[in-house]
Each structure stands twice: as structure tokens, then as C-alpha cells.
LUMTI-486437 format. One record per atom (N, C-alpha, C, O, CB): atom name; x, y, z. Coordinates in nm, 4 decimals, padded with zeros to 6 digits. Each point is the difference from the previous one (the first is absolute). Glycine has a CB too. Example, Ala and Ser with C-alpha at 12.3 -4.5 7.8 and 13.67 -1.06 7.14 Angstrom:
<vexvos>
+----+----------+----------+----------+
|  a |        X |        Y |        Z |
+----+----------+----------+----------+
|  N |  01.3190 | -00.5690 |  00.7800 |
| CA | -00.0890 |  00.1190 |  00.0000 |
|  C |  00.0900 |  00.1200 |  00.0000 |
|  O |  00.1036 | -00.0019 |  00.0665 |
| CB | -00.2928 | -00.1154 |  00.0581 |
|  N |  00.1542 |  00.2223 | -00.1966 |
| CA |  00.0820 |  00.1190 |  00.0060 |
|  C | -00.0770 |  00.1090 |  00.0730 |
|  O |  00.0509 |  00.1108 |  00.0169 |
| CB |  00.0675 | -00.1736 | -00.2314 |
+----+----------+----------+----------+
</vexvos>
This chain:
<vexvos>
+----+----------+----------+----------+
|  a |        X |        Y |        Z |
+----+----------+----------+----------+
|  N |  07.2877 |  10.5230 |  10.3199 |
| CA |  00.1425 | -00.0225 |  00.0182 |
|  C |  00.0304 | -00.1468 | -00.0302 |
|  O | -00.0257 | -00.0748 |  00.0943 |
| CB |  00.0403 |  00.2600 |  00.0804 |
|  N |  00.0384 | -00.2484 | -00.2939 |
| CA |  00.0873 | -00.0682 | -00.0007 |
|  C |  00.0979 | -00.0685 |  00.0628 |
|  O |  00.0679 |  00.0683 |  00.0767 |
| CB | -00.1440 |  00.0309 | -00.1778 |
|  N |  00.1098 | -00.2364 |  00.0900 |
| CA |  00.0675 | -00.0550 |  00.0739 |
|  C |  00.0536 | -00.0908 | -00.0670 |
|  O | -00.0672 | -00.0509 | -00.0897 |
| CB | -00.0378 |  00.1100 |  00.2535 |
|  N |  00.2741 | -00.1167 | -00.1341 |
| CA |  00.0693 | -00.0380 | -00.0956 |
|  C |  00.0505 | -00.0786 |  00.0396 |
|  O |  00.0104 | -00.0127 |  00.1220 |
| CB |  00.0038 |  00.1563 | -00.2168 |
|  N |  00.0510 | -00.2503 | -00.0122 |
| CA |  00.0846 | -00.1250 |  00.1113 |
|  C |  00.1414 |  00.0364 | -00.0720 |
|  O |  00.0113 | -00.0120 | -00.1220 |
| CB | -00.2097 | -00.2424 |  00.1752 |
|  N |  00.3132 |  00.3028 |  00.0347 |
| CA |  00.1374 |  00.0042 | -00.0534 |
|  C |  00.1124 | -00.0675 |  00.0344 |
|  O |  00.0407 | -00.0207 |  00.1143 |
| CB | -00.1156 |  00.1897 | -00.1409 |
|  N |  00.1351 | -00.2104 | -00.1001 |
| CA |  00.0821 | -00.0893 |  00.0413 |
|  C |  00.1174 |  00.0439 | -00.0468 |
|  O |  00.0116 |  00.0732 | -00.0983 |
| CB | -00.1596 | -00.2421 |  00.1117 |
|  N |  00.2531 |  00.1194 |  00.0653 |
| CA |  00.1365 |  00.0927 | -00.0293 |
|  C |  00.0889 | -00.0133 | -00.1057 |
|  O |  00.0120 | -00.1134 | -00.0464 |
| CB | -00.0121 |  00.1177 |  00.2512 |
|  N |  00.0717 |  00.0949 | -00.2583 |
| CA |  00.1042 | -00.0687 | -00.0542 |
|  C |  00.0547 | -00.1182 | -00.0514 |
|  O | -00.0099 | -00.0812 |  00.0919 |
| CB |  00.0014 |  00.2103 |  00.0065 |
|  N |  00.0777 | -00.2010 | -00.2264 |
| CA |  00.0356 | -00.1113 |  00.0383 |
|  C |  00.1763 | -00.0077 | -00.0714 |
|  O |  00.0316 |  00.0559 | -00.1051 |
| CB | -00.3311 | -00.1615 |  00.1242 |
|  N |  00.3698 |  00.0448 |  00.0454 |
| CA |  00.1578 | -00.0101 | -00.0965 |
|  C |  00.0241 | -00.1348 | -00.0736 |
|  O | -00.0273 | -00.1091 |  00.0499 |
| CB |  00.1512 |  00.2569 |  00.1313 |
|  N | -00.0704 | -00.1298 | -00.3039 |
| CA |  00.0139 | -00.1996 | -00.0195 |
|  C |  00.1397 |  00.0367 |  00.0206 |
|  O |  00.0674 |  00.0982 | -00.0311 |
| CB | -00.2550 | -00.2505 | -00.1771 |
|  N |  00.2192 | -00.0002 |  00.2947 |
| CA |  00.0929 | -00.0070 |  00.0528 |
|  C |  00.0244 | -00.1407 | -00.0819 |
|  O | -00.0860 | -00.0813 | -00.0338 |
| CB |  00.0546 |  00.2423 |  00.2651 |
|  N |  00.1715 | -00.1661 | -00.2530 |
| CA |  00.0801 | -00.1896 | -00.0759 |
|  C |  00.1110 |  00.0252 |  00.0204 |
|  O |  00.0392 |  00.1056 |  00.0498 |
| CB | -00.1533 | -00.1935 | -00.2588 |
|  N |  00.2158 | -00.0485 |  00.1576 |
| CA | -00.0874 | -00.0834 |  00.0114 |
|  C | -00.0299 | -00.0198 |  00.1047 |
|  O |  00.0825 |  00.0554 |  00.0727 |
| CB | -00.0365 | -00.1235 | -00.2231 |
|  N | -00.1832 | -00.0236 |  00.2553 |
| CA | -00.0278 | -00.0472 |  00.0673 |
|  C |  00.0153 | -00.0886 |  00.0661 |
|  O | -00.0700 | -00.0152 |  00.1001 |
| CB |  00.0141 |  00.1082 | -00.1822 |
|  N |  00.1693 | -00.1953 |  00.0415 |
| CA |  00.0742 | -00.1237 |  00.0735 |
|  C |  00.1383 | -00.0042 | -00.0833 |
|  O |  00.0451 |  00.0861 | -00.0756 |
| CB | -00.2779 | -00.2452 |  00.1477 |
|  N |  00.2887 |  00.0296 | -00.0351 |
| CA |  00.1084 | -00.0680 | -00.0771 |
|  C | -00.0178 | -00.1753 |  00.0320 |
|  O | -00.0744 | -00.0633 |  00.0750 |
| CB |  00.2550 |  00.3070 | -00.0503 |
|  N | -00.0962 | -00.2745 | -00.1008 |
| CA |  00.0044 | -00.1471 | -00.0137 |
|  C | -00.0996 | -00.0339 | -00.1424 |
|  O | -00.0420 | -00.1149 | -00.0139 |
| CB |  00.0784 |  00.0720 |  00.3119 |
|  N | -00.0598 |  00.1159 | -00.3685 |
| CA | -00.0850 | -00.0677 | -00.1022 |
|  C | -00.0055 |  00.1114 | -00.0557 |
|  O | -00.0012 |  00.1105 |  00.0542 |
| CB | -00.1269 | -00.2964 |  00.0308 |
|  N |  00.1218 |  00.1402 | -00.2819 |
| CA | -00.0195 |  00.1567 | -00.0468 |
|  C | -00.0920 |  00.0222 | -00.0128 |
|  O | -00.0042 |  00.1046 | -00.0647 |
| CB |  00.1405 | -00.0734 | -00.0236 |
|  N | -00.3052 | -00.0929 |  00.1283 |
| CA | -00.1032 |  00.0944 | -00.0426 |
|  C | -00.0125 |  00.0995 |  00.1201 |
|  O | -00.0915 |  00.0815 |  00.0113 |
| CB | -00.0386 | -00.2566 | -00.1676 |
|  N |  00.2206 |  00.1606 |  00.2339 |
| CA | -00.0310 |  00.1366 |  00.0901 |
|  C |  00.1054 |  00.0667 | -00.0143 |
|  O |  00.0160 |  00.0547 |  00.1091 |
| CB | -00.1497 | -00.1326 |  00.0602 |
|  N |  00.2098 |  00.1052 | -00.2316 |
| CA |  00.0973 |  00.1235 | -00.1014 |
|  C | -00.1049 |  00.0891 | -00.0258 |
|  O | -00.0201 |  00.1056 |  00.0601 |
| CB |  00.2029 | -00.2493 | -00.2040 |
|  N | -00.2855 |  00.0708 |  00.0012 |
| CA | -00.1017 |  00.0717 | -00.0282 |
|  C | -00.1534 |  00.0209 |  00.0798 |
|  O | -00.1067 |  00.0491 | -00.0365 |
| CB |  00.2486 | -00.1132 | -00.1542 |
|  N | -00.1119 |  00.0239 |  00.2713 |
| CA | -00.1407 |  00.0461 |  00.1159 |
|  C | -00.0101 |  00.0949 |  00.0518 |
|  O |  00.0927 |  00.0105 |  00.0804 |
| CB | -00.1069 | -00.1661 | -00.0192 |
|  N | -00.0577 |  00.2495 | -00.0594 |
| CA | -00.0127 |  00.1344 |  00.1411 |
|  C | -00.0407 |  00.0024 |  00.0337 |
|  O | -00.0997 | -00.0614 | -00.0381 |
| CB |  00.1307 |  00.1650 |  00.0345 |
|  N | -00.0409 | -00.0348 |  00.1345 |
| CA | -00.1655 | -00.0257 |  00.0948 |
|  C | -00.0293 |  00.1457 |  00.0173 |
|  O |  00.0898 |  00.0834 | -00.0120 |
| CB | -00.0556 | -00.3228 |  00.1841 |
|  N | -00.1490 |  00.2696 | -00.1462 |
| CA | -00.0391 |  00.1328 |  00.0372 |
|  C | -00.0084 |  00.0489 |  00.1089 |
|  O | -00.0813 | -00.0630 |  00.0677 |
| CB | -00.0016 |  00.0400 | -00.2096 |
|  N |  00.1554 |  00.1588 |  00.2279 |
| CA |  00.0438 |  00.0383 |  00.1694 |
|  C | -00.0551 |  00.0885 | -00.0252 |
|  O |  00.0221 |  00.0803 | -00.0906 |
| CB |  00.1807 | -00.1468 |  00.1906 |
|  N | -00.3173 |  00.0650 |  00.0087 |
| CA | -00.0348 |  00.1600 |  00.0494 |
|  C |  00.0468 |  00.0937 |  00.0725 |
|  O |  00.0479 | -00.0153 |  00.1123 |
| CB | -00.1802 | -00.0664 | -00.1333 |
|  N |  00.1217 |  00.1819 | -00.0371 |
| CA |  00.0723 |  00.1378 |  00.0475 |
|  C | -00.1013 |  00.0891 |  00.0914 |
|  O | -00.1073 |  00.0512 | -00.0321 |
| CB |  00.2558 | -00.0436 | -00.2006 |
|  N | -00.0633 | -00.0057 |  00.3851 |
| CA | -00.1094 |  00.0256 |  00.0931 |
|  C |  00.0132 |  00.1876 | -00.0275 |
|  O |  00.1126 |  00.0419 | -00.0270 |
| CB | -00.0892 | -00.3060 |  00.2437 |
|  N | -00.1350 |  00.3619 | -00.2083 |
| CA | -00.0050 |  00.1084 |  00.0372 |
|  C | -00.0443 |  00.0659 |  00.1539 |
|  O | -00.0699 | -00.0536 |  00.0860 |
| CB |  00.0523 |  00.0187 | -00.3280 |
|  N |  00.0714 |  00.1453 |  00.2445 |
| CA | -00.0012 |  00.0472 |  00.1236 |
|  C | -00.0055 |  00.1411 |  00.0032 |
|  O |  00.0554 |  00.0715 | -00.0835 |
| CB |  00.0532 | -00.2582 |  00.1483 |
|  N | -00.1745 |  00.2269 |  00.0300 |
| CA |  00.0034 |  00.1570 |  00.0014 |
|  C |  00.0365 |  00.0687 |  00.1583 |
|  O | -00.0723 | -00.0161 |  00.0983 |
| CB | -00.1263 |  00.0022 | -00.3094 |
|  N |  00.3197 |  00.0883 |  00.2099 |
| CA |  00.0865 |  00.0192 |  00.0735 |
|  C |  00.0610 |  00.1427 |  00.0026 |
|  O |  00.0588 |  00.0510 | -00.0954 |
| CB | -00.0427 | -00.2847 |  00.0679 |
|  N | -00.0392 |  00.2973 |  00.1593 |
| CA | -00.0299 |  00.1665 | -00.0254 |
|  C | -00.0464 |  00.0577 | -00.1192 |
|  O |  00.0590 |  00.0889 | -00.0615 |
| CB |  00.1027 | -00.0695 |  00.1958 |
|  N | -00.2867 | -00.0802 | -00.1715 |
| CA | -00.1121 |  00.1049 | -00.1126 |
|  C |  00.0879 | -00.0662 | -00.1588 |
|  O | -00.0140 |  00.0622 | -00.1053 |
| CB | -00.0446 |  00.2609 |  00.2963 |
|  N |  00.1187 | -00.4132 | -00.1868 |
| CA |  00.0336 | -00.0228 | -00.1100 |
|  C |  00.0141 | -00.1650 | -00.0337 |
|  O |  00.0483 | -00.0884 |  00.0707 |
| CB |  00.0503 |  00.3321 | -00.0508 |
|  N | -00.1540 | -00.2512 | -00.1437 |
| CA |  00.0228 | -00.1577 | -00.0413 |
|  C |  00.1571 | -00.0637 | -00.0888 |
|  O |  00.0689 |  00.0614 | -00.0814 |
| CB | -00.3643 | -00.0269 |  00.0587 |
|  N |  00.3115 | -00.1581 |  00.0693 |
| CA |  00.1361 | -00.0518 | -00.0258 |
|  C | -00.0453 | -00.1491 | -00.0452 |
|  O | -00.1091 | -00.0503 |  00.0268 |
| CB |  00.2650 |  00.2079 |  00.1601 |
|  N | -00.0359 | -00.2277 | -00.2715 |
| CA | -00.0320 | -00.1331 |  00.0191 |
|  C |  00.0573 | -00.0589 |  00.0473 |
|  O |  00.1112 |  00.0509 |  00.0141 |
| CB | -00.1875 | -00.0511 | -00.1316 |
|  N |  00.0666 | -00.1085 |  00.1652 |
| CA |  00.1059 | -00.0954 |  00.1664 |
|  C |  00.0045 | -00.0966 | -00.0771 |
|  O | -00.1091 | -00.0336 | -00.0461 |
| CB |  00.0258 |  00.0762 |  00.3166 |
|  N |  00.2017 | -00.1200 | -00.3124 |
| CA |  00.0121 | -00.2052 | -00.0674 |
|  C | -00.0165 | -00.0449 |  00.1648 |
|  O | -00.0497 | -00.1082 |  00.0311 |
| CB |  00.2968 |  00.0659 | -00.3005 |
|  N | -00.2007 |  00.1361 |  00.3646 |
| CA |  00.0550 | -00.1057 |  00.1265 |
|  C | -00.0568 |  00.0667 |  00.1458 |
|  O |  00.0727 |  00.0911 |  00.0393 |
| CB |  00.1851 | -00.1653 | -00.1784 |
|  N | -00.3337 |  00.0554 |  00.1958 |
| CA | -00.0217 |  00.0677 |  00.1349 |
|  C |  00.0509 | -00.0566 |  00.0738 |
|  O |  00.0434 | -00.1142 | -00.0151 |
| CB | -00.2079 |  00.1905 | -00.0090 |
|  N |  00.1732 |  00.0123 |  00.1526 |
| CA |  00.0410 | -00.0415 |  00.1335 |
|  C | -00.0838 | -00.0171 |  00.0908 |
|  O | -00.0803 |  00.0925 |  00.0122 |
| CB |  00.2414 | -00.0030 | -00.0519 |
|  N | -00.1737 | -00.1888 |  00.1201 |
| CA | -00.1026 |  00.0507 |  00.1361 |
|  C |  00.0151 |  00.0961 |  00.0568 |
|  O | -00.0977 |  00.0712 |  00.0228 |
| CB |  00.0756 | -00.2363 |  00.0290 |
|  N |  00.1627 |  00.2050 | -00.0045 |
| CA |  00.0245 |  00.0878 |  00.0726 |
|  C | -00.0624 |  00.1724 | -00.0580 |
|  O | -00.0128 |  00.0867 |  00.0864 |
| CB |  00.2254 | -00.2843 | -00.0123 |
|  N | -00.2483 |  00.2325 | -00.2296 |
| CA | -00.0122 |  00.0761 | -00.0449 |
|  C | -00.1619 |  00.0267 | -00.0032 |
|  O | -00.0279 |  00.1199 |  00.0024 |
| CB |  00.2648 | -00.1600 | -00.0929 |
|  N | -00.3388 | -00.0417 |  00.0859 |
| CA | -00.1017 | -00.0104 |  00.0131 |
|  C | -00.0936 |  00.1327 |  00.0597 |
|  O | -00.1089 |  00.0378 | -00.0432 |
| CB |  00.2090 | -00.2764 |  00.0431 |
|  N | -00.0493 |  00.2748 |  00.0721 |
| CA | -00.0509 |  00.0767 |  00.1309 |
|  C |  00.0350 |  00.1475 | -00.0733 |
|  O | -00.0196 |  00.1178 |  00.0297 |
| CB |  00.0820 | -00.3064 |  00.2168 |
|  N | -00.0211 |  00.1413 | -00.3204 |
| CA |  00.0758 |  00.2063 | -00.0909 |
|  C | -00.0864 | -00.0245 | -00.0975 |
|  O |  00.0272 |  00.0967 | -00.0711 |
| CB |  00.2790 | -00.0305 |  00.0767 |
|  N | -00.4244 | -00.1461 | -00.0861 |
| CA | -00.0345 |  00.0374 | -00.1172 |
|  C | -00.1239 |  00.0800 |  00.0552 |
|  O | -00.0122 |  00.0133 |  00.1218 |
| CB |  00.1168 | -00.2111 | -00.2843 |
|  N | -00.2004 |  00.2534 |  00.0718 |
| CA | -00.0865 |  00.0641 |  00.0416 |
|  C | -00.1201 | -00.1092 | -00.0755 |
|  O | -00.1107 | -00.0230 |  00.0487 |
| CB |  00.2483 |  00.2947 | -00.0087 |
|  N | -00.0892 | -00.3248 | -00.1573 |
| CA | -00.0834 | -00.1328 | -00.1111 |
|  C |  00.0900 | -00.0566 | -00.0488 |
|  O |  00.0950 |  00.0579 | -00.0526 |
| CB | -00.2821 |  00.0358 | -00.0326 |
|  N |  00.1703 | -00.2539 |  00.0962 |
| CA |  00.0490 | -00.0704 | -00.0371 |
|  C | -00.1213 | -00.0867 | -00.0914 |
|  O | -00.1180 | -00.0297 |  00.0193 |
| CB |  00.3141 |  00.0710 |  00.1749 |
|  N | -00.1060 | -00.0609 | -00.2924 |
| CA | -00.0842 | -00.1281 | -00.1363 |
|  C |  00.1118 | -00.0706 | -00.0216 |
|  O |  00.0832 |  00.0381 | -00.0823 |
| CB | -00.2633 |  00.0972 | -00.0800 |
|  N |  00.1981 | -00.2705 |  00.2495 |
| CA |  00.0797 | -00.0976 | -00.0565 |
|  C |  00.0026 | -00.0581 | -00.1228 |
|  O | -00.1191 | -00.0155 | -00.0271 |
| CB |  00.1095 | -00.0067 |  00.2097 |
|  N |  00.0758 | -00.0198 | -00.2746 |
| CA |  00.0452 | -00.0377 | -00.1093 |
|  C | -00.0471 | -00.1527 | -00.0114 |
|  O |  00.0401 | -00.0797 |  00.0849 |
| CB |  00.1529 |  00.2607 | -00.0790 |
|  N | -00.2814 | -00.2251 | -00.1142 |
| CA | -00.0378 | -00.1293 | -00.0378 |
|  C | -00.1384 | -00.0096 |  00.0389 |
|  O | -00.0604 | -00.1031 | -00.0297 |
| CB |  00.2837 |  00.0055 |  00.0504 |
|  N | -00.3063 |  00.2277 |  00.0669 |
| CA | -00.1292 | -00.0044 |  00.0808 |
|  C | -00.0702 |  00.1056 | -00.0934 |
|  O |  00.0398 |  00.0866 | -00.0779 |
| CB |  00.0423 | -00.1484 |  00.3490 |
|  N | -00.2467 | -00.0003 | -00.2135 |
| CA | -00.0631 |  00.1239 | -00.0588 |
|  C | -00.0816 |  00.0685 |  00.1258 |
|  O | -00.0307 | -00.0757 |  00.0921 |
| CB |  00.0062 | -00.0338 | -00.3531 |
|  N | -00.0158 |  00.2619 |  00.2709 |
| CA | -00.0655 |  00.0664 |  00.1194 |
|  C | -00.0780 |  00.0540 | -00.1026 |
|  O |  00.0424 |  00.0241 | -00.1131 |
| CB |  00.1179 |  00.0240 |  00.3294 |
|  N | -00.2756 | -00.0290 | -00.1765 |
| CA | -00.1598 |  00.1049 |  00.0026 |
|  C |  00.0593 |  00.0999 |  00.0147 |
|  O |  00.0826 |  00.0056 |  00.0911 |
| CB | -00.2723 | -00.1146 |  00.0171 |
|  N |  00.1637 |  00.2392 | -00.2068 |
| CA |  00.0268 |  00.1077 |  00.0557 |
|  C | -00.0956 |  00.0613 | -00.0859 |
|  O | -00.0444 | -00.0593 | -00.0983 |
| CB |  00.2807 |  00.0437 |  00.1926 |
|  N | -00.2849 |  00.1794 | -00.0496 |
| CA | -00.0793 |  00.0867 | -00.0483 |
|  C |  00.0708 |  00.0676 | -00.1231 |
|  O |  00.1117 | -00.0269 | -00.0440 |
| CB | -00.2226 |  00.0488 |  00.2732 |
|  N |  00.0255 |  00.0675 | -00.2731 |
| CA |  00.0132 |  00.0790 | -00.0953 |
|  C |  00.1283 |  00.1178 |  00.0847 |
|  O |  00.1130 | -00.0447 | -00.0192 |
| CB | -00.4075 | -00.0143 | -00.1153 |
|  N |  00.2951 |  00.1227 |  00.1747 |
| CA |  00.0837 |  00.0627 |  00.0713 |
|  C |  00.0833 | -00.0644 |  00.0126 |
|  O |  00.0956 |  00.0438 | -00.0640 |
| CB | -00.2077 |  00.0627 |  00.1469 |
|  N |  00.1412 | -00.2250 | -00.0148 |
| CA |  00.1868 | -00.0823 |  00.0099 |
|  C |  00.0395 | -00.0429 | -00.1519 |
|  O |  00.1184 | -00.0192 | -00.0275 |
| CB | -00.1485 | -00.1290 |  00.2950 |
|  N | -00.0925 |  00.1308 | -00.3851 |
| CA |  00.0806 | -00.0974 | -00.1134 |
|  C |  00.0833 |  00.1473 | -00.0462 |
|  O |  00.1139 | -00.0191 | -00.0427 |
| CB | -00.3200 | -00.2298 | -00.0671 |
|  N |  00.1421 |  00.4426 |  00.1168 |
| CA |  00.0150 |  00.1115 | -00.0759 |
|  C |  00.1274 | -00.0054 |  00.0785 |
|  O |  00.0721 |  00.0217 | -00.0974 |
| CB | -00.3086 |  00.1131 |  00.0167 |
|  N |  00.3436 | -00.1495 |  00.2055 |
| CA |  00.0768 |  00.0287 |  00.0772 |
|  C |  00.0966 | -00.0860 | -00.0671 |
|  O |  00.1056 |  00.0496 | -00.0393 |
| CB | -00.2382 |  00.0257 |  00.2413 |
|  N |  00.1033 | -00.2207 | -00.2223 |
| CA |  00.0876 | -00.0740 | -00.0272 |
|  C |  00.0644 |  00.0033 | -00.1522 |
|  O |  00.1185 | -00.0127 | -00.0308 |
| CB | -00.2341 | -00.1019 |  00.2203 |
|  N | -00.0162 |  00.1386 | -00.2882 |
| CA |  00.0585 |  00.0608 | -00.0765 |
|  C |  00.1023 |  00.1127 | -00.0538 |
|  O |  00.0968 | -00.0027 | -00.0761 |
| CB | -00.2524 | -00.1093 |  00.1134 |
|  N |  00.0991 |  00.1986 |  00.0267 |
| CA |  00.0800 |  00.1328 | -00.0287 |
|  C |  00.1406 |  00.0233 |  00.0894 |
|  O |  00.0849 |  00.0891 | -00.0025 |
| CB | -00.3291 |  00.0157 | -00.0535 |
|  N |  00.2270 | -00.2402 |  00.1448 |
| CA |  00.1804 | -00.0355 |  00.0914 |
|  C |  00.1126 | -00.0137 | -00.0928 |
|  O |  00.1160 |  00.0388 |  00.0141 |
| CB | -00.2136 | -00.1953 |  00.1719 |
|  N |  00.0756 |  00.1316 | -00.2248 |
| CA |  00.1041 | -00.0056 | -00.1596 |
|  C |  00.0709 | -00.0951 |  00.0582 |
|  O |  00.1109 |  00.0390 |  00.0365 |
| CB | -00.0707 |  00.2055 | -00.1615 |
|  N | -00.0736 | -00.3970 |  00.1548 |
| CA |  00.0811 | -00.1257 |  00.0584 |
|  C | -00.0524 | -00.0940 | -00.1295 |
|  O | -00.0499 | -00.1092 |  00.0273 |
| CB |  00.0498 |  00.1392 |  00.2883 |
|  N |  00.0070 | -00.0033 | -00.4059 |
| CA | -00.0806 | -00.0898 | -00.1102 |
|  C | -00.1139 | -00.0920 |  00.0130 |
|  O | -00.0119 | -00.1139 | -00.0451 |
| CB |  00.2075 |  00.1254 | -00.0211 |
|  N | -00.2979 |  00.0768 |  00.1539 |
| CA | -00.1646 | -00.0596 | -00.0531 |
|  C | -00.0727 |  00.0683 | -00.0801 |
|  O | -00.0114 |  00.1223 | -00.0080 |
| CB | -00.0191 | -00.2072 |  00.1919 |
|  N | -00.0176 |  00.0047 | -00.2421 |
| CA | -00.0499 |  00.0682 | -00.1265 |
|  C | -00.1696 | -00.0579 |  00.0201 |
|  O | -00.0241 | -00.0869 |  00.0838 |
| CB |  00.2918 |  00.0839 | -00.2707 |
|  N | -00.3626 |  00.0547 |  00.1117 |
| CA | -00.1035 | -00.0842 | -00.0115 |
|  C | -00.0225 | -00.1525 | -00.0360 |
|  O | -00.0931 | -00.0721 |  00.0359 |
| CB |  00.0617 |  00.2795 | -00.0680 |
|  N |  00.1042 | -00.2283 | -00.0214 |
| CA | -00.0105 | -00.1404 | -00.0228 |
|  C |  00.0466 | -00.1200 |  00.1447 |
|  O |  00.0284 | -00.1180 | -00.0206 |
| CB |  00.0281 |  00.2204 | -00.2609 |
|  N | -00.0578 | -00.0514 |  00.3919 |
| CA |  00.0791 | -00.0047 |  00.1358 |
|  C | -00.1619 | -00.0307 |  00.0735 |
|  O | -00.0217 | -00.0333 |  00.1165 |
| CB |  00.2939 |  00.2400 | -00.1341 |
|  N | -00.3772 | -00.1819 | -00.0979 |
| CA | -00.1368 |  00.0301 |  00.0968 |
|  C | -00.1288 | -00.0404 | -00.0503 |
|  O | -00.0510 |  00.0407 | -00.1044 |
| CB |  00.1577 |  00.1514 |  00.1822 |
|  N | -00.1637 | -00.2885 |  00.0165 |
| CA | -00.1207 | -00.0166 | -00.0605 |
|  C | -00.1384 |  00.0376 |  00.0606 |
|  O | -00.0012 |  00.0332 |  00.1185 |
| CB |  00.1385 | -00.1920 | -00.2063 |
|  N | -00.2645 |  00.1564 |  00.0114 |
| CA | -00.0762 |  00.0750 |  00.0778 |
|  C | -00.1192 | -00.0910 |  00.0941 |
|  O | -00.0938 | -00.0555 | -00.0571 |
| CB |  00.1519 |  00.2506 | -00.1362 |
|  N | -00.0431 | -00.2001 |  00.3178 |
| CA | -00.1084 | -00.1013 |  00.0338 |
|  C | -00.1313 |  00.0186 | -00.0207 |
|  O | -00.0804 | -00.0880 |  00.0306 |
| CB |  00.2126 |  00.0406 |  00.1097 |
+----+----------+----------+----------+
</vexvos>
């Protein structure tokens, strides 16, 4: 059994400041946290604390978690846009 390091999602977001134009053209990259929440996966830009306690899995956005062969086949086939390339193999 295999074991994988996955890392989430990412959005480019710009521009990234003001007051100067090289950050017009700058973006930075935001991770897009996933979650799985009554038997189904979603993607979150924004959590709540208060919501925490309702996911069943959480993968915050910008992090990477260890997961098995069994969680990378789940996350994939969640249809929240991970794809293999979302995964590497330790």
C-alpha cells in the first residue's frame, strides 16, 4: 500500500496589491481547502470555526496531508477538481 503526499488545490488570485504597477501584474497562489461533509466532497475558499465540527475530512488549502491509497481513489473520484497531478508518491 502506497502512500502519498497531497496537496490541495490552488487559485491565482491578482492583482495582489495596489500602489505600484508591478503588482497589477502579480498573482499569488490561494489554496482551496477540501472537505467531506455528509459522504460528499466540496471545495471551501473560506471556513468557519464554527463549522468545523460538521466536516467528516477536512484538507485545508495551501497544506499538504499523507494520505493512503484509498483517500487519494475518494478524493479523486469527488469530482472537487483533484486530479493526479494533486499527488505525490512518498
Amino acid at each position: 500500500m502506497a502512500t502519498w503526499i497531497f496537496k490541495t488545490p490552488i487559485v491565482r488570485e491578482g492583482p495582489s496589491g495596489g500602489g505600484s504597477r508591478l503588482f497589477y501584474f502579480y498573482k499569488l497562489d490561494v489554496g482551496v481547502s477540501i472537505v467531506k461533509q455528509n459522504g460528499v466532497y466540496s471545495q471551501q475558499r473560506y471556513i468557519l470555526d464554527s463549522d468545523l465540527s460538521t466536516y467528516q475530512e477536512l484538507y485545508q488549502g495551501g497544506r499538504n496531508y499523507e494520505v493512503s491509497d484509498a483517500t487519494k481513489a475518494a478524493l479523486i473520484a469527488g469530482g472537487v477538481g483533484v486530479t493526479e497531478a494533486n499527488f505525490t508518491e512518498v
